[in-house]
Structures are given as structure tokens and as C-alpha cells.
VMD Tcl script that builds the backbone (N, CA, C; Angstrom):
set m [mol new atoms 489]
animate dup $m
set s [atomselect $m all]
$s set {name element resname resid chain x y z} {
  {N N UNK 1 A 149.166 109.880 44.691}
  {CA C UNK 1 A 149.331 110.819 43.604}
  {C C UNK 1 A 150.782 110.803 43.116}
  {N N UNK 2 A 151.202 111.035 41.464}
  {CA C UNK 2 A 152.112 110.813 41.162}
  {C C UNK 2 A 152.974 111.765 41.227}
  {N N UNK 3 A 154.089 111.752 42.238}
  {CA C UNK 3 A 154.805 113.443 42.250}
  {C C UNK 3 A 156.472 113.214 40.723}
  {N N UNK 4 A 155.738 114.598 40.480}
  {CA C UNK 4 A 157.154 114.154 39.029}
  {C C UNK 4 A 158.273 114.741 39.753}
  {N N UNK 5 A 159.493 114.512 38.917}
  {CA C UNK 5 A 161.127 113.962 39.278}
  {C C UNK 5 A 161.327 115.628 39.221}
  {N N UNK 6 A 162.159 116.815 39.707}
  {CA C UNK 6 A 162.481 117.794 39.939}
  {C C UNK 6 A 163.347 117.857 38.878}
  {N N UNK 7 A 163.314 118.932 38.040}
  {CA C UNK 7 A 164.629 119.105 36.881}
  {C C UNK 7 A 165.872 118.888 37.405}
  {N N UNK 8 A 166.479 119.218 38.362}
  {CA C UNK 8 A 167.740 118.938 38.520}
  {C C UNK 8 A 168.222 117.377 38.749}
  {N N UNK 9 A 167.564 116.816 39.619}
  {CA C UNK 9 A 167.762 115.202 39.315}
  {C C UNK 9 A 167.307 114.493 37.914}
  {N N UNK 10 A 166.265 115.213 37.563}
  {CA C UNK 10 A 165.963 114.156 36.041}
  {C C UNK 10 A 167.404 114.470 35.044}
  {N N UNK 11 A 168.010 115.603 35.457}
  {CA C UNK 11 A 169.226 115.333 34.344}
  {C C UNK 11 A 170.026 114.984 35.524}
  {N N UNK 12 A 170.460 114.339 36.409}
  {CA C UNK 12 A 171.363 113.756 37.262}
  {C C UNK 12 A 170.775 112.501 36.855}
  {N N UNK 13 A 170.139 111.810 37.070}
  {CA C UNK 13 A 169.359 110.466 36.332}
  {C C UNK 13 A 169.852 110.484 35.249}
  {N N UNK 14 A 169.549 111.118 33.833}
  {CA C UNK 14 A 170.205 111.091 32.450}
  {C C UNK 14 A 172.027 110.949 32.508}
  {N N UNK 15 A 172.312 111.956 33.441}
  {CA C UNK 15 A 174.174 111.719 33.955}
  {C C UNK 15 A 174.593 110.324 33.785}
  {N N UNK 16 A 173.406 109.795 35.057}
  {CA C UNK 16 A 173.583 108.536 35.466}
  {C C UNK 16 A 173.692 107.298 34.396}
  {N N UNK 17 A 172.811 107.337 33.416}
  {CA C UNK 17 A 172.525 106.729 32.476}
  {C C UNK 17 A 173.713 106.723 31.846}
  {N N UNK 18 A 174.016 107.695 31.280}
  {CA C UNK 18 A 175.093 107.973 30.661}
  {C C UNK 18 A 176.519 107.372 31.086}
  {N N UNK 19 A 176.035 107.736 32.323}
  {CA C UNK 19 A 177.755 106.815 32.811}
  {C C UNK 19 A 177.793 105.372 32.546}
  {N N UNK 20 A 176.539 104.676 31.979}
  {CA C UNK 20 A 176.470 102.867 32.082}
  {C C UNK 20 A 177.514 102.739 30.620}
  {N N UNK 21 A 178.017 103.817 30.036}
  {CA C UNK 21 A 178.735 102.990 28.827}
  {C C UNK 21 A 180.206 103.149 29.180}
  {N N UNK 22 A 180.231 103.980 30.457}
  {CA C UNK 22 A 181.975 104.114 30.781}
  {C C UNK 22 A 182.309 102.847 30.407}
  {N N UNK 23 A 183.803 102.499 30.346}
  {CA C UNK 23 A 184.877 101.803 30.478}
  {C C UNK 23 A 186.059 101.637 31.562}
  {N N UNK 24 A 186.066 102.573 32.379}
  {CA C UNK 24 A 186.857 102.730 33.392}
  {C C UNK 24 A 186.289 101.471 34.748}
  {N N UNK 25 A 187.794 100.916 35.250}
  {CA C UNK 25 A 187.586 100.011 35.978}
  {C C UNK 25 A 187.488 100.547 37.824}
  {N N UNK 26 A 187.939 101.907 37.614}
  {CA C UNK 26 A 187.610 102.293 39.068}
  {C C UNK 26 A 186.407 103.112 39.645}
  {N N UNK 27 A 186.321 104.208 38.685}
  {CA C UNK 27 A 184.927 105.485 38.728}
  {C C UNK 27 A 184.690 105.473 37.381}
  {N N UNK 28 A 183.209 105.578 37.181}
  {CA C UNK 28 A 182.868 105.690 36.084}
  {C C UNK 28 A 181.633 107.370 35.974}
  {N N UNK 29 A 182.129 107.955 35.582}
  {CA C UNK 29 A 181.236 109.417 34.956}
  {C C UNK 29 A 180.077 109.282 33.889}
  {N N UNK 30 A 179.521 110.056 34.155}
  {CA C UNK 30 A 178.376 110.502 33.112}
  {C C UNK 30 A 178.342 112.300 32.679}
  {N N UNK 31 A 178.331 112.698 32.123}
  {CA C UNK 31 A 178.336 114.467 32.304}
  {C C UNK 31 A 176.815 114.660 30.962}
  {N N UNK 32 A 176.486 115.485 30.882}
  {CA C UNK 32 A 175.898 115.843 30.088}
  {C C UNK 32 A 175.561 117.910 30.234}
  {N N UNK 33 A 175.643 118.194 29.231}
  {CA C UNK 33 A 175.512 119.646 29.412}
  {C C UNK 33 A 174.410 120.021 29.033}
  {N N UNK 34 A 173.534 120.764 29.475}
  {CA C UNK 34 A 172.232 121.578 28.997}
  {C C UNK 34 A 172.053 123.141 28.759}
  {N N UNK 35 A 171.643 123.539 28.282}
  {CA C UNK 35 A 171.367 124.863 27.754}
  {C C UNK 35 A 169.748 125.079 26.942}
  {N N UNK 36 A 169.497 126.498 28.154}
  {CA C UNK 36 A 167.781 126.627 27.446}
  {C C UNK 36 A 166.940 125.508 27.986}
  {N N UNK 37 A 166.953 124.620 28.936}
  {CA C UNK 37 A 166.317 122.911 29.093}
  {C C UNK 37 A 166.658 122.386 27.934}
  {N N UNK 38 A 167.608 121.751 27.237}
  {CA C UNK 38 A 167.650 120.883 25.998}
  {C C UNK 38 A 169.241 120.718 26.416}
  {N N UNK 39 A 168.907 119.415 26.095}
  {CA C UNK 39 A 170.723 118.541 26.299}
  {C C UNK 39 A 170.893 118.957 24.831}
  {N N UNK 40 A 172.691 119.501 24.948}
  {CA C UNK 40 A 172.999 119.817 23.806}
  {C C UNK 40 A 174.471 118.824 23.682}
  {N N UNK 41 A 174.883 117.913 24.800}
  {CA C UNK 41 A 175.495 116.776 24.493}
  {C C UNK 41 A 175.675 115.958 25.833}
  {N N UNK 42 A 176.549 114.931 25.485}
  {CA C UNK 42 A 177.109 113.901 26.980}
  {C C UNK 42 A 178.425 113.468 26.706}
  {N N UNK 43 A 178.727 112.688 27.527}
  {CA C UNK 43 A 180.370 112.116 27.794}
  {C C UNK 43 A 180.094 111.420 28.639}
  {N N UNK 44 A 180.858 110.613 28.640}
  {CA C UNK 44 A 181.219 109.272 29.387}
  {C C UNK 44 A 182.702 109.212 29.718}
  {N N UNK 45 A 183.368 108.140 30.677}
  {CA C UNK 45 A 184.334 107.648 30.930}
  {C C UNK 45 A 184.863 106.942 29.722}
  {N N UNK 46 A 186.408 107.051 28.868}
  {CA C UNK 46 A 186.539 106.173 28.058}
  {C C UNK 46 A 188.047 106.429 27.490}
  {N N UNK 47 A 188.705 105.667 26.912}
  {CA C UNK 47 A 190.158 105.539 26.100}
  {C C UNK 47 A 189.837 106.881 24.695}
  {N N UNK 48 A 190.475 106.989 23.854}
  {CA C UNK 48 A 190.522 107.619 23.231}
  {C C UNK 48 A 189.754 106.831 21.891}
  {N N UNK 49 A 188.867 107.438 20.701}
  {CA C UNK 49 A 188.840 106.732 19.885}
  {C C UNK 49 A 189.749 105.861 18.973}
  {N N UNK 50 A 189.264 104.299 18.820}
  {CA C UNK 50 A 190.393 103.432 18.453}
  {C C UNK 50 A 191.336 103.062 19.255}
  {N N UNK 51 A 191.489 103.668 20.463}
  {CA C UNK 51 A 192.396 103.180 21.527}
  {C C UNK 51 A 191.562 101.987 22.761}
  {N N UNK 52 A 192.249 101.301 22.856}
  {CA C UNK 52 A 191.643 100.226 24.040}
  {C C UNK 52 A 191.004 100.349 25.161}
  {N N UNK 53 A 190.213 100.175 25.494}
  {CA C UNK 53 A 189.780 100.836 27.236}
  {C C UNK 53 A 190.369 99.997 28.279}
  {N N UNK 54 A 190.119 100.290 29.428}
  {CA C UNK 54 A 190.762 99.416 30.777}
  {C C UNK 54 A 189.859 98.267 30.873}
  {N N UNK 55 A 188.680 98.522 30.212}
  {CA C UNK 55 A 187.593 97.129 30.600}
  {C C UNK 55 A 188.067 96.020 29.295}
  {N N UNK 56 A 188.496 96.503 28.520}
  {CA C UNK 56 A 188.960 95.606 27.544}
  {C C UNK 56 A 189.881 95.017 27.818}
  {N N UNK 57 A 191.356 96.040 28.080}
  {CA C UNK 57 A 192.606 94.885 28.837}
  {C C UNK 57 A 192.482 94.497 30.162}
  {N N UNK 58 A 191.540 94.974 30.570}
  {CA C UNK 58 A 191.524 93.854 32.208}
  {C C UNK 58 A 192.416 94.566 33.262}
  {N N UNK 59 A 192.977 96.068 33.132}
  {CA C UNK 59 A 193.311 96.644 34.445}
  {C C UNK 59 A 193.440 97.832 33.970}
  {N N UNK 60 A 193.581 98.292 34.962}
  {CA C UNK 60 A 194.010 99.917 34.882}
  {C C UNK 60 A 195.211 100.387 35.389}
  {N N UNK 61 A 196.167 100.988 35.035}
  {CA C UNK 61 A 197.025 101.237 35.037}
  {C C UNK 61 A 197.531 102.076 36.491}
  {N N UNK 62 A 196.694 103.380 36.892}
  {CA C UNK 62 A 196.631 103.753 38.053}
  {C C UNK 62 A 196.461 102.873 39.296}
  {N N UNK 63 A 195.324 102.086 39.744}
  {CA C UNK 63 A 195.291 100.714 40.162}
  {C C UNK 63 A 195.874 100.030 40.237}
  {N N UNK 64 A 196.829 99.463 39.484}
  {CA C UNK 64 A 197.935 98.531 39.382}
  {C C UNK 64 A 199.283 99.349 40.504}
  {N N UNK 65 A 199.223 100.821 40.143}
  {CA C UNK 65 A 200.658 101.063 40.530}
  {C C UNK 65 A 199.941 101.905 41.922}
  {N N UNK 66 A 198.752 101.653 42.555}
  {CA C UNK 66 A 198.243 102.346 44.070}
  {C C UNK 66 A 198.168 103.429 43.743}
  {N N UNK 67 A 197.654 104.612 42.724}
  {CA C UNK 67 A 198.089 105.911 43.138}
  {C C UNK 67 A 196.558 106.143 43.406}
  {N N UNK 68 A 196.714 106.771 44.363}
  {CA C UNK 68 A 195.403 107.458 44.998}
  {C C UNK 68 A 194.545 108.333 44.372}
  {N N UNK 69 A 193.019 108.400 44.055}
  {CA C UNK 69 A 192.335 109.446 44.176}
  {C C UNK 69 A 192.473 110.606 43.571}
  {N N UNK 70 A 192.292 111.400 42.339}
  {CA C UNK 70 A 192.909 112.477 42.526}
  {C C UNK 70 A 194.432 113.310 41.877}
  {N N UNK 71 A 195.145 112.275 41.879}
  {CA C UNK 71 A 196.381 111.840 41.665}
  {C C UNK 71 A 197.013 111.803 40.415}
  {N N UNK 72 A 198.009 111.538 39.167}
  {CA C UNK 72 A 198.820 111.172 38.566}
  {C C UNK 72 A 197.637 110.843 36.916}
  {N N UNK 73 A 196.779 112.035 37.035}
  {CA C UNK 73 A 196.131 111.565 36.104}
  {C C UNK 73 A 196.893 111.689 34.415}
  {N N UNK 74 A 197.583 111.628 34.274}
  {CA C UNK 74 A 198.501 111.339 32.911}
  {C C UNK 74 A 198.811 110.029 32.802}
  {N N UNK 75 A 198.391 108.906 33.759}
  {CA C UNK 75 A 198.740 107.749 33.497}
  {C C UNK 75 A 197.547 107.482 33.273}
  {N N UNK 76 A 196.037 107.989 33.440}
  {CA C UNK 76 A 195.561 107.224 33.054}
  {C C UNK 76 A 194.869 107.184 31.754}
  {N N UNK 77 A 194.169 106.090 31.295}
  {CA C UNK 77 A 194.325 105.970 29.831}
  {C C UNK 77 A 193.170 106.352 29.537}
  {N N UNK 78 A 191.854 107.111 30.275}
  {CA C UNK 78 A 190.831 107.605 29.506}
  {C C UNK 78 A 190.661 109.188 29.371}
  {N N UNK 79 A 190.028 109.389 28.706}
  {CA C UNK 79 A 188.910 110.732 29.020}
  {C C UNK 79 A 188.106 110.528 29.544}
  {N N UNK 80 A 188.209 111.887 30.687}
  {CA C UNK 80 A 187.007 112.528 31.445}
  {C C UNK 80 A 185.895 112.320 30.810}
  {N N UNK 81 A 184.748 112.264 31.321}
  {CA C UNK 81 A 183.266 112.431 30.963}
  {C C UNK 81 A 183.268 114.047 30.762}
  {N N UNK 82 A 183.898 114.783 31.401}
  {CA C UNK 82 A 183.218 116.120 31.193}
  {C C UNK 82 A 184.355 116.852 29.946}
  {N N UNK 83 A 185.299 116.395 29.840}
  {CA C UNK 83 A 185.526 116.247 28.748}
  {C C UNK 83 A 185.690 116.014 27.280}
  {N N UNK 84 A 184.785 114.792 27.482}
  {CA C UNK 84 A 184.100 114.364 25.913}
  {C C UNK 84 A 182.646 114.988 25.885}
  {N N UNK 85 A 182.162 115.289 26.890}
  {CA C UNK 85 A 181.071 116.085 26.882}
  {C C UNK 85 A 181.303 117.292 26.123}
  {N N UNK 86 A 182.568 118.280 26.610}
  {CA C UNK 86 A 182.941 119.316 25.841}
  {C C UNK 86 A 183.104 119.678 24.321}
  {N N UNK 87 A 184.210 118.335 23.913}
  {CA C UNK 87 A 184.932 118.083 23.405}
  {C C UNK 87 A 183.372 117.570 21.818}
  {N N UNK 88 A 182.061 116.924 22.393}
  {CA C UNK 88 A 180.954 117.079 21.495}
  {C C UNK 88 A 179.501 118.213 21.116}
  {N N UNK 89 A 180.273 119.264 21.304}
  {CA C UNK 89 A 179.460 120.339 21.418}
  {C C UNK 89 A 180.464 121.595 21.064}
  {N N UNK 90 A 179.458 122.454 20.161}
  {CA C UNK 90 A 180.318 123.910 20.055}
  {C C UNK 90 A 179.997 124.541 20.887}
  {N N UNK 91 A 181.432 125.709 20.945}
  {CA C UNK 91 A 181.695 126.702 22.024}
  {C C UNK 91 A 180.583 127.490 22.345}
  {N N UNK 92 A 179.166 127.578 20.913}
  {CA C UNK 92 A 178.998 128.240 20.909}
  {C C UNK 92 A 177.355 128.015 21.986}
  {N N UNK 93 A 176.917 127.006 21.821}
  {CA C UNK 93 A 176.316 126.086 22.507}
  {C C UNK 93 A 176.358 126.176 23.849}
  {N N UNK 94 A 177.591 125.957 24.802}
  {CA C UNK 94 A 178.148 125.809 25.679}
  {C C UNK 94 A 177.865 126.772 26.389}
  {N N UNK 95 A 178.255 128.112 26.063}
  {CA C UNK 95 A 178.033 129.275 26.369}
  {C C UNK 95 A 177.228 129.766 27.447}
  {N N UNK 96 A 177.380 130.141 28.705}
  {CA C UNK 96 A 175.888 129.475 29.555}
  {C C UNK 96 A 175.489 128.428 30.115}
  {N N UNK 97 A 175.863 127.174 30.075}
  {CA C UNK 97 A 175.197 126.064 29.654}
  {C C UNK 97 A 175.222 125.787 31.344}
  {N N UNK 98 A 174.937 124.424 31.910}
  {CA C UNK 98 A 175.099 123.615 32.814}
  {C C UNK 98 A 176.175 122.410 32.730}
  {N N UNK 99 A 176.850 121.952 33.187}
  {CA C UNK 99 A 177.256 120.753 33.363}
  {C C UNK 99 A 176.539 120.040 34.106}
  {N N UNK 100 A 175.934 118.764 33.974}
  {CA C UNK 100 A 175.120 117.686 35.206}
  {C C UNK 100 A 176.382 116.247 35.240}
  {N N UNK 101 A 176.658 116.229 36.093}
  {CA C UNK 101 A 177.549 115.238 36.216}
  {C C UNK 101 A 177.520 114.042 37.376}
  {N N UNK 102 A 177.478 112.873 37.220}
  {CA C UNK 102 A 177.088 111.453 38.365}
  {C C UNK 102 A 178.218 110.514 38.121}
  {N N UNK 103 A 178.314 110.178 39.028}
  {CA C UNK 103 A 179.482 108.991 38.917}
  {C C UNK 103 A 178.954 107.879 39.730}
  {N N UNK 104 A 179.744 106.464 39.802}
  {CA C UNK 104 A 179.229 105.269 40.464}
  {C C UNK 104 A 180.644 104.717 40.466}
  {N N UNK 105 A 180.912 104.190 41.651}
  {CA C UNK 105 A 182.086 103.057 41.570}
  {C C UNK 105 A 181.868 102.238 40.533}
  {N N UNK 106 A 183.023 101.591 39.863}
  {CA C UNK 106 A 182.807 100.770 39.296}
  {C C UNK 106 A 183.002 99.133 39.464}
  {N N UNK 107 A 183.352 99.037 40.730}
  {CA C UNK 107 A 183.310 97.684 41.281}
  {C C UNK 107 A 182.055 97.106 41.599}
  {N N UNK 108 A 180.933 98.216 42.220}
  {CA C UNK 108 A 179.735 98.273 43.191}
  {C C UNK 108 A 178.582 98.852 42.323}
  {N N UNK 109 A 179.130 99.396 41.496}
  {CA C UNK 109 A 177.648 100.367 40.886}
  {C C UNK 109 A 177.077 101.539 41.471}
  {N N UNK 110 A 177.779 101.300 42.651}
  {CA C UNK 110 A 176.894 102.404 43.728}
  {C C UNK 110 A 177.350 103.613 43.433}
  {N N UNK 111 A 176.059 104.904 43.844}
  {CA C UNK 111 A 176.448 106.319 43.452}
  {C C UNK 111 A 177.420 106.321 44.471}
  {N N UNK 112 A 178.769 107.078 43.767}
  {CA C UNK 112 A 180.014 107.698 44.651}
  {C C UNK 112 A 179.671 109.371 44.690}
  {N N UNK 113 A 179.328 109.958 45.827}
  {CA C UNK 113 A 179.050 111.436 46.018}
  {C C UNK 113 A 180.222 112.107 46.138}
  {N N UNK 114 A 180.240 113.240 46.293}
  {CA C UNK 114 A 181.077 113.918 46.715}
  {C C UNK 114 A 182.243 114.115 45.911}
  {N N UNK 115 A 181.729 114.623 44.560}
  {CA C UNK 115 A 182.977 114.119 43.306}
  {C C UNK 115 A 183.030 115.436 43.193}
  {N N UNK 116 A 183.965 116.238 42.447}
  {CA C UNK 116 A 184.108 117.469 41.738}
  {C C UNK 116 A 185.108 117.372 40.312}
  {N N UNK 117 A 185.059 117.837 39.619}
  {CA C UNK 117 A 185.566 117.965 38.178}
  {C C UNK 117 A 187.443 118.241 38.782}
  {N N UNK 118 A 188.463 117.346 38.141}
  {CA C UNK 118 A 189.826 117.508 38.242}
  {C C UNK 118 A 190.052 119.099 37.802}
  {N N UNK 119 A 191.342 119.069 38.056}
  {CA C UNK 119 A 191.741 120.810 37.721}
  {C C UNK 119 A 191.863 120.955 36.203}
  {N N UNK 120 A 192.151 119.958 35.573}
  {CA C UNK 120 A 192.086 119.436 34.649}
  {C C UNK 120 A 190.727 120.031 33.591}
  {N N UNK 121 A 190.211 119.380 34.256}
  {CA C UNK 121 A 188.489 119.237 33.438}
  {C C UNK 121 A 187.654 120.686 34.111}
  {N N UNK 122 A 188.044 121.258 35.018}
  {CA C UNK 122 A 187.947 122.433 35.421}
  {C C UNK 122 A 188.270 123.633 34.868}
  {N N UNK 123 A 189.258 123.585 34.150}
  {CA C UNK 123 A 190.091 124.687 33.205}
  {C C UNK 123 A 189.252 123.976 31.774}
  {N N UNK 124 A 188.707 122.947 31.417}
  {CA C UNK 124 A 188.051 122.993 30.032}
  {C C UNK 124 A 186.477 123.787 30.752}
  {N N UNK 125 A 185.811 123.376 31.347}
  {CA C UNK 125 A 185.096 123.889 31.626}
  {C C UNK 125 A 184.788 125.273 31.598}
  {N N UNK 126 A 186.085 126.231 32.361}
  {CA C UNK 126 A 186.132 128.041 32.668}
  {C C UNK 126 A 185.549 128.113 31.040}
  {N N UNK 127 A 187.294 127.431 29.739}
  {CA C UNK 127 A 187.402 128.172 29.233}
  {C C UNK 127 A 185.847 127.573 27.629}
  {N N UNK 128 A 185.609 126.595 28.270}
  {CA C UNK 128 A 183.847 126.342 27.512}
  {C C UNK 128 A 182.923 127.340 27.493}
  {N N UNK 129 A 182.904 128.122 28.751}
  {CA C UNK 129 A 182.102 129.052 29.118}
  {C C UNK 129 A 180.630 128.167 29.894}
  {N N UNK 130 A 180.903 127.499 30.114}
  {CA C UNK 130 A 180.104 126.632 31.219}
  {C C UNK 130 A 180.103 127.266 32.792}
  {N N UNK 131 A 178.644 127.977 33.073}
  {CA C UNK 131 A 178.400 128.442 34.190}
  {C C UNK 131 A 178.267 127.727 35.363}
  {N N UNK 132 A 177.824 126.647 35.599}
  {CA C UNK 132 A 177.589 125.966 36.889}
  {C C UNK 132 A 177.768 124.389 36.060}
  {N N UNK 133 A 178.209 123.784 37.143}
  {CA C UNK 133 A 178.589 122.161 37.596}
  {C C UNK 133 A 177.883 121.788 38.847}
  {N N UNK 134 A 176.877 120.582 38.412}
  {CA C UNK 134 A 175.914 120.211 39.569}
  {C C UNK 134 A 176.368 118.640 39.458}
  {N N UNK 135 A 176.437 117.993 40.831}
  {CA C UNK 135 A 177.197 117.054 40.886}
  {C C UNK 135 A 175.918 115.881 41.539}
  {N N UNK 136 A 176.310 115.283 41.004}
  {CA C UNK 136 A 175.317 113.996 42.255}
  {C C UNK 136 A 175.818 113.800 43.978}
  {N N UNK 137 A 175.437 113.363 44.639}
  {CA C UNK 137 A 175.665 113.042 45.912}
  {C C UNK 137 A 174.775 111.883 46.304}
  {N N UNK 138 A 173.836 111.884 46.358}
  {CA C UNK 138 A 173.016 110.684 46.189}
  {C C UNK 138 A 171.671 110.853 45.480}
  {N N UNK 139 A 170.603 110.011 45.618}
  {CA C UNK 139 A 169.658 109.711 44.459}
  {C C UNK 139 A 168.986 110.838 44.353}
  {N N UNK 140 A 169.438 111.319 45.564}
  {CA C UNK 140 A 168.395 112.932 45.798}
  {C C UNK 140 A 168.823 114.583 45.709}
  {N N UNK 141 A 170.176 114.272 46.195}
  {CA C UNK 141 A 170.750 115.678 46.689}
  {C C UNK 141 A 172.039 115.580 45.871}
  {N N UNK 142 A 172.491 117.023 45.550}
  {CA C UNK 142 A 173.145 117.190 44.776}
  {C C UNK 142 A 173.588 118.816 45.080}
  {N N UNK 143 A 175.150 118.827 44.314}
  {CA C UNK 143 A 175.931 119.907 45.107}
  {C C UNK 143 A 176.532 120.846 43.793}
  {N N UNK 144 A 176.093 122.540 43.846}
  {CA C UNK 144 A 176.063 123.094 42.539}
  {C C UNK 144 A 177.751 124.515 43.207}
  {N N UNK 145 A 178.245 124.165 41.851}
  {CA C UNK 145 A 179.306 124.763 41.819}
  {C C UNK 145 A 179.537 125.649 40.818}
  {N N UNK 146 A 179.495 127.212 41.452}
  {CA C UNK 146 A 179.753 128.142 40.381}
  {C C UNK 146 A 180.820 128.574 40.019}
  {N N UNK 147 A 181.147 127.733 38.303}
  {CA C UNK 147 A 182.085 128.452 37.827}
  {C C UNK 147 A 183.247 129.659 37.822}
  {N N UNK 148 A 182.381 130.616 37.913}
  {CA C UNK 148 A 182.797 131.646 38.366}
  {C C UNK 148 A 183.900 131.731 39.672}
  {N N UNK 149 A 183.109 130.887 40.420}
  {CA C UNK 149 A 184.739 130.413 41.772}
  {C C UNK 149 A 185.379 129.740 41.481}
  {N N UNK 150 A 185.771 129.272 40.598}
  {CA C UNK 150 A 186.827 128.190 40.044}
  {C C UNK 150 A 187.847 129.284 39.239}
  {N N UNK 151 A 187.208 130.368 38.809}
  {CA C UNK 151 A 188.047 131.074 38.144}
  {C C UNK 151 A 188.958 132.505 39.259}
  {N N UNK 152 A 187.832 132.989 40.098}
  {CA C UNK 152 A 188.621 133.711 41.565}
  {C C UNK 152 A 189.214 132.899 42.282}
  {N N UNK 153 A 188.653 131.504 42.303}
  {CA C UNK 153 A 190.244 130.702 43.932}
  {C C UNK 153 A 190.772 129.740 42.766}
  {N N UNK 154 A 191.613 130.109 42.106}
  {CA C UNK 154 A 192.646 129.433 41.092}
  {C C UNK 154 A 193.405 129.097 41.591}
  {N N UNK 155 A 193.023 127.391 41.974}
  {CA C UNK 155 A 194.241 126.654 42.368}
  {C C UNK 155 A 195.019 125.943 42.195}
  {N N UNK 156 A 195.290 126.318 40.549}
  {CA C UNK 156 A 197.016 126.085 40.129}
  {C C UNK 156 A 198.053 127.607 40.611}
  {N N UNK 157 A 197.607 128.028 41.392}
  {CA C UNK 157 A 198.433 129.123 42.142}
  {C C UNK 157 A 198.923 128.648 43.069}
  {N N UNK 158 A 198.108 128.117 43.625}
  {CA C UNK 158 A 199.043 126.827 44.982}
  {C C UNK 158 A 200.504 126.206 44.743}
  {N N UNK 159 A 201.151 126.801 45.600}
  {CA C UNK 159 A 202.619 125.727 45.267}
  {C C UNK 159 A 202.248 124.705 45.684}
  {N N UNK 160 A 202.374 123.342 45.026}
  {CA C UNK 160 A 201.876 122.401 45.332}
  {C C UNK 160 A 203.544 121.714 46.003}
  {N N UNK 161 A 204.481 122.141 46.282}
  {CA C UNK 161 A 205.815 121.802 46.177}
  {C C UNK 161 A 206.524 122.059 47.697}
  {N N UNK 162 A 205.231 122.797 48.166}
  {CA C UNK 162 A 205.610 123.020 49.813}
  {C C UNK 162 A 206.706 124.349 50.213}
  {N N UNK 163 A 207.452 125.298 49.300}
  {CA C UNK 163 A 208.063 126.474 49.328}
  {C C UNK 163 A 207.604 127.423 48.168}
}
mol reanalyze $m
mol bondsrecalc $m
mol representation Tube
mol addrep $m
């Protein structure tokens, strides 16, 4: 008997999809936001419009100079997926909404779990009005993050500077 795909993975699947047009040579994203059950947009990994991607010049800039994970994201030369996700949809839309978000190495293809949105793409998110961020982990399981705690443990309060 044919068992159908559970809503929360069929848009982790669509994520997934979505991430096949990244450009990024290390992680590649997919995001897509929903509201009401109806995708009201997506984003991908990518350079800016009219600007070059890393798959076009053949490296990436972070990569080249080792910075880890996480790290020195002003060097690098794309937008977030959950970003251009934002960035194609009104505020007004948003409002409520879901984020579904999957990533895959991009050397391997393989799902990379255990991702969460930069602090970065975290603060577009609060101020989108985007309630929950559900992340992939693998083909099956997946890890949901309420907004709402991103805005009580605010951690650009952290001295990141050690005093």
C-alpha cells in the first residue's frame, strides 16, 4: 500500500529541490517559506544579481583562505537561501509563515544535517515575522526552531571578545 510523504518532509524535499540551482562551491541551501499550506516563495544559494557566482570562477573565496564553518561571512560572495527567500516575498505574506530549509554539501551532494540559519539570516527572519524554521537532518527527520527563541536568547549579546 502506498503510504504518502508527511507535510513536513514534502516541503523539505521541495527545499531540497530548490537547493539544485545553488552556486556555492561548499554548502548549498534551499529555503522556501509557506503560509496557509501554499509556498509563497524560495531561495537558493547564489552571488548577487549580475554578479558572478563561485561555480562560475572556479573557487570560493572563504575556501581558499581556510576560514571555518560559520565564520567571516562578509567574504563570502553569495546570498543566503533564506535570504533570497525573504528578500522574494512581502512582509505581508511572511507574517506567520514557516521557513523549510535543506542543505547538501556541495562536493558530495549529500544531505548535510544539523544546519541552523547564521545570526545573520536569523535577524532577517525575527524581523520577517517568520514563526518557525524547520531544518533537514536527514531524508526523514528534521529539527523545528521557534522563532520566538531566537528573539529571548539573543546572541549578539554575547561578547564574542572574551571580556
Amino acid at each position: 500500500m502506498y503510504k504518502r510523504r508527511d507535510k513536513t518532509n514534502y516541503y523539505l524535499d521541495i527545499a531540497e529541490t530548490v537547493l539544485e540551482r545553488g552556486t556555492c562551491l561548499r554548502r548549498n541551501f534551499g529555503a522556501i517559506i509557506v503560509k496557509n499550506d501554499e509556498i509563497i516563495s524560495t531561495g537558493y544559494v547564489g552571488a548577487p544579481r549580475g554578479r558572478k557566482n563561485c561555480s562560475d570562477l572556479g573557487y570560493c573565496t572563504r575556501e581558499k583562505l581556510n576560514i571555518p564553518k560559520g565564520e567571516r561571512y562578509e567574504l563570502c560572495r553569495s546570498v543566503h537561501a533564506e535570504a533570497n527567500a525573504i528578500i522574494s516575498a512581502s512582509r505581508n505574506n511572511l507574517i506567520g509563515s514557516i521557513l523549510y530549509l535543506a542543505c547538501h554539501d556541495a562536493k558530495t551532494n549529500e544531505i548535510y544535517g544539523d544546519i541552523e540559519p547564521c545570526s545573520m539570516c536569523k535577524r532577517l527572519i525575527i524581523n520577517a515575522g517568520i514563526i518557525k524554521v524547520i531544518t533537514r537532518n536527514t531524508r526523514d527527520t528534521y529539527t523545528v526552531f521557534d522563532v520566538s527563541d531566537w528573539v529571548e536568547n539573543d546572541e549578539s549579546l554575547t561578547d564574542h571578545r572574551g571580556y
